[in-house]
N, C-alpha and C positions, 0 to 999 in steps of 0.2 A: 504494500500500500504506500504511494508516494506521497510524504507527508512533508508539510513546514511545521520549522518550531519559530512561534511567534515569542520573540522576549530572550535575550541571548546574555544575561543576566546570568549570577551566580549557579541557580537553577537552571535555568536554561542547558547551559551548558553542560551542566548534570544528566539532563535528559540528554540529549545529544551523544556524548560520550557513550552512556548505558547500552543506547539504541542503536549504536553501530553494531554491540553483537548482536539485534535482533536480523533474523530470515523473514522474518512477516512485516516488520514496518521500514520504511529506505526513508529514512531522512533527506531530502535534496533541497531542502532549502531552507536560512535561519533567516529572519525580521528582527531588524533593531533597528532605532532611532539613529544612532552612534555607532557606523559600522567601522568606523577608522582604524582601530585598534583591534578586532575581529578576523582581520585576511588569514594570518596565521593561522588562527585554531577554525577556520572556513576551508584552507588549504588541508589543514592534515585531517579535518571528516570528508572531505570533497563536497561540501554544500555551496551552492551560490545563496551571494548576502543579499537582500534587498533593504531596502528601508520603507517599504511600503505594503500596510496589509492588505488594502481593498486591489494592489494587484496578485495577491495570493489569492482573493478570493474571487479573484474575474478569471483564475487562469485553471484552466477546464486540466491539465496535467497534474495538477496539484489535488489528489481527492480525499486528503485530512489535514488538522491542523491542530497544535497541540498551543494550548494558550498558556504561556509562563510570563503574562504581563502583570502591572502593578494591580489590584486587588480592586481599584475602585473601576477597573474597564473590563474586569469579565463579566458579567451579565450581558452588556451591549455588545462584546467582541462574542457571543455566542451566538447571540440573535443576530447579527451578522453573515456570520458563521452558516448557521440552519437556514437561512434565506438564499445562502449559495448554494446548499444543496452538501456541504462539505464533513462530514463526521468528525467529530471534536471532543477530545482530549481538553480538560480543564484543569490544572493546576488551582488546592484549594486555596483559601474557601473558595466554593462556586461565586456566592456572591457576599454582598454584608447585610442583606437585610431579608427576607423573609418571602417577599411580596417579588425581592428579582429574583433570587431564587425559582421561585416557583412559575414564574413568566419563561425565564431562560427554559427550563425543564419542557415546559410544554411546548415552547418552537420548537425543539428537538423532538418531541411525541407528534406532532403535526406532521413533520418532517420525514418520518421515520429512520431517523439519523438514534444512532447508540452515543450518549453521552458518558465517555470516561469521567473519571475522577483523582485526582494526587494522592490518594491517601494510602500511599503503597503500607502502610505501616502496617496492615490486615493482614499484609502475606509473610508477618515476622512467623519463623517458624514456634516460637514459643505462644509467641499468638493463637494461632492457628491450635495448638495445641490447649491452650486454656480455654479457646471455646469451645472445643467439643469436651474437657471434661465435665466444663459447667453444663452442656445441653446432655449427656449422657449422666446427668445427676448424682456426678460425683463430690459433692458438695452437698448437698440436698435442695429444697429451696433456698432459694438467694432471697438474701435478707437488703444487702447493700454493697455499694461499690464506692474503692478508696484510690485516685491517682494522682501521679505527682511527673513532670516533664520538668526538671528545671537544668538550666547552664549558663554559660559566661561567656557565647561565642560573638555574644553584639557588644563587649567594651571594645573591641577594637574600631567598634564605627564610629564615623565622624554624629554628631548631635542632632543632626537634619537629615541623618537616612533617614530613609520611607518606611523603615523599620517602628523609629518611633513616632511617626508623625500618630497623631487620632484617629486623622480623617483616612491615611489608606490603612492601620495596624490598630482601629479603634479598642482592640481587647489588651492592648500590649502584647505579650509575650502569647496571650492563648492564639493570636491572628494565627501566629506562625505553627505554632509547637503543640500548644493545649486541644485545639481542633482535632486533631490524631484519636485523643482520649475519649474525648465526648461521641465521635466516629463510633470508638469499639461500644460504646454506650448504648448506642440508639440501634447498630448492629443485632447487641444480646437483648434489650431490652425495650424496644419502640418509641414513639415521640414522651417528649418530656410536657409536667402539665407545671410547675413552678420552678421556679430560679433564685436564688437569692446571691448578689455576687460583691465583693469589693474590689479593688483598685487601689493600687500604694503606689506612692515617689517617695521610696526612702534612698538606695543607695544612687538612685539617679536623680537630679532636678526635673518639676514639672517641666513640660506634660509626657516628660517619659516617663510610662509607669514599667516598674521594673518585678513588680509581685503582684497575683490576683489570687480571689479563691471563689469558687461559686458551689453553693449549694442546691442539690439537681431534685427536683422529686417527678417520676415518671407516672405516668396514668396506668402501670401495672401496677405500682405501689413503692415499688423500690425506690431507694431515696441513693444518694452519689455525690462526693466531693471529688471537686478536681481543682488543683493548684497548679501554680505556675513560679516562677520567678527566674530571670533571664540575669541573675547579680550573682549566683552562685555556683557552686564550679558541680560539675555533670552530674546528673541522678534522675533515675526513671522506674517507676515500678506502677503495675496495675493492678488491686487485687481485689478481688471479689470474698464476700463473707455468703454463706450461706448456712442452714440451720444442723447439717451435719460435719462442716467443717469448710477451708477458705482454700482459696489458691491465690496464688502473686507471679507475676510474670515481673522479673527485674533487670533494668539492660546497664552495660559498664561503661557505652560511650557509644558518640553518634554514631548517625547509617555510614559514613564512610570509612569508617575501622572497620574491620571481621571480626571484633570481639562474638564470642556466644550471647546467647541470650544465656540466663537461668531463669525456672520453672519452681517454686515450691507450691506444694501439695501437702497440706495438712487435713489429714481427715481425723475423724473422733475416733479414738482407743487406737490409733495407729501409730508408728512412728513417723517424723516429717524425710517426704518423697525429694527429693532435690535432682534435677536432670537441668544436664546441659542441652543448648539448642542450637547449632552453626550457623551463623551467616549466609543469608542469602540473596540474591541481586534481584529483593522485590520491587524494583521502580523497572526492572524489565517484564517480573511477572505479571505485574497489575497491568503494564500496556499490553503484552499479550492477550492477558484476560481479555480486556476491550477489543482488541482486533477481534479472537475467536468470537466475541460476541456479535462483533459485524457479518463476519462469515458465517452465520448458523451455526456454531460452536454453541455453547452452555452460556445458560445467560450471565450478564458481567454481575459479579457479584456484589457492588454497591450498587444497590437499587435507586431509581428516582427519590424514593418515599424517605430512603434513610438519608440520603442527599439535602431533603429538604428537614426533615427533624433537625439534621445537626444545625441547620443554618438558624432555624427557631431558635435553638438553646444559646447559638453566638451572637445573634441580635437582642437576647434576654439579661446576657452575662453584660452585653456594652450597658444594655440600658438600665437595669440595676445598679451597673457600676457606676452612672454617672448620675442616678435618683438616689439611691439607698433604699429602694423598694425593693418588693418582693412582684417580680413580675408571673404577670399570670400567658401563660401560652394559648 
């Protein structure tokens, strides 16, 4: 499938790299604003640059496009997108509010275009492995869910990345990092019915906020915290409690080391289960996913439905954080 990566950025070229060992997707084209400094890493994938998206999306050779632009132009770069006729890969969040979200989604259902999604972190193998302990009820009923994403990889940015601004990173650190958590959320669990979230500037000056926390309660019952803080140096764990005993999926450092994951499983009257989990190159797998899902393969396994729940609980946590209310979904 010959595809552009729109956004040649950090990520960008993250994807790019991955997806040269993909056989099913050919990268042949990157879009950036600022292609000056780009020829070389253009030269050793073999993509031509352009600096222009609507000639990506007028040029009939081109039949996908993988959106790794600033946060506040996916919604409209989909819609876009779905009106060319083009299948589209979205780097998250889809969108920041609730209402594009759910707009963007349905040009793509009008369309019958398969809308990917970024959140390769599903295809962690420890991941993957905690949710089927928890759906084969090895736990027993789940009672609650506890996660935590925090690291120190944004002091080296200048004060005006678009990392901290509000308006395109309106959650801080959850924009980027915390979204992941809320994903495996709405995945095991379905849409969320209340939020309660706060916002700090303590190791950063306003308006960067550099720690969140929000409290989740979902319309099955179960209740979930999830934290954030981008001022601390690397930690990641997911765990679920349930009424026969918990599981915790723990990672030792980001997607691009091979560290393992580890897996604990504590069940009642047992001893605790501890397994390792190896590294795996899920930002290939999840685009995979999505191509198969184009070709009549197995449907892509982030659904519309969970796409747009997560977007609910991220539009919830902003607005919380910046009411001090308890939003209701």
């Amino acid at each position: 499938m010959k595809t552009a990566v729109i956004g040649l950025g950090w990520w960008g070229k993250v994807i790019v790299k991955n997806l040269s060992k993909s056989k099913k997707i050919n990268i042949i084209c990157g879009v950036d604003k600022d292609i000056t400094h780009l020829q070389d890493f253009a030269n050793e994938y073999k993509i031509e640059l352009r600096t222009d998206y609507e000639s990506i999306l007028s040029d009939s050779n081109i039949e996908a496009v993988i959106l790794a632009t600033p946060n506040t132009l996916h919604h409209i770069h989909i819609i876009e997108a779905a009106k060319a006729g083009k299948q589209i890969f979205c780097e998250k969040p889809l969108s920041l509010s609730a209402s594009d979200a759910r707009e963007a989604i349905d040009f793509c259902k009008k369309e019958g275009l398969i809308l990917g999604l970024g959140h390769e972190r599903r295809y962690e193998s420890a991941m993957k492995s905690l949710f089927k302990h928890v759906e084969d009820g090895d736990i027993g009923n789940v009672l609650h869910v506890e996660t935590n994403f925090s690291h120190d990889l944004f002091k080296v940015l200048e004060k005006d990345n678009w990392r901290f601004n509000p308006i395109d990173a309106p959650g801080g650190g959850f924009t980027a990092r915390g979204i992941h958590l809320t994903d495996f959320m709405v995945h095991m669990f379905g849409r969320a019915k209340k939020v309660y979230s706060t916002m700090t500037s303590i190791a950063y000056e306003k308006p960067r906020i550099d720690t969140m926390s929000a409290n989740i309660e979902f319309y099955c019952g179960i209740t979930g915290i999830v934290s954030v803080s981008i001022a601390t140096p690397f930690y990641g764990r997911y765990t679920v409690f349930g009424d026969t005993g918990w599981i915790e999926a723990r990672e030792v450092n980001n997607f691009e080391h091979d560290d393992p994951g580890e897996l604990v499983l504590s069940k009642k009257g047992e001893d605790r289960l501890v397994t390792l989990h190896s590294h795996t190159n899920t930002v290939l797998e999840n685009f995979e996913a999505w191509y198969d899902a184009i070709y009549d393969g197995p449907a892509y396994p982030i659904t519309p439905e969970e796409m747009l729940a997560n977007i609910e609980i991220f539009e919830a946590i902003v607005k919380s954080g910046e009411s001090g209310k308890v939003i209701d979904i």
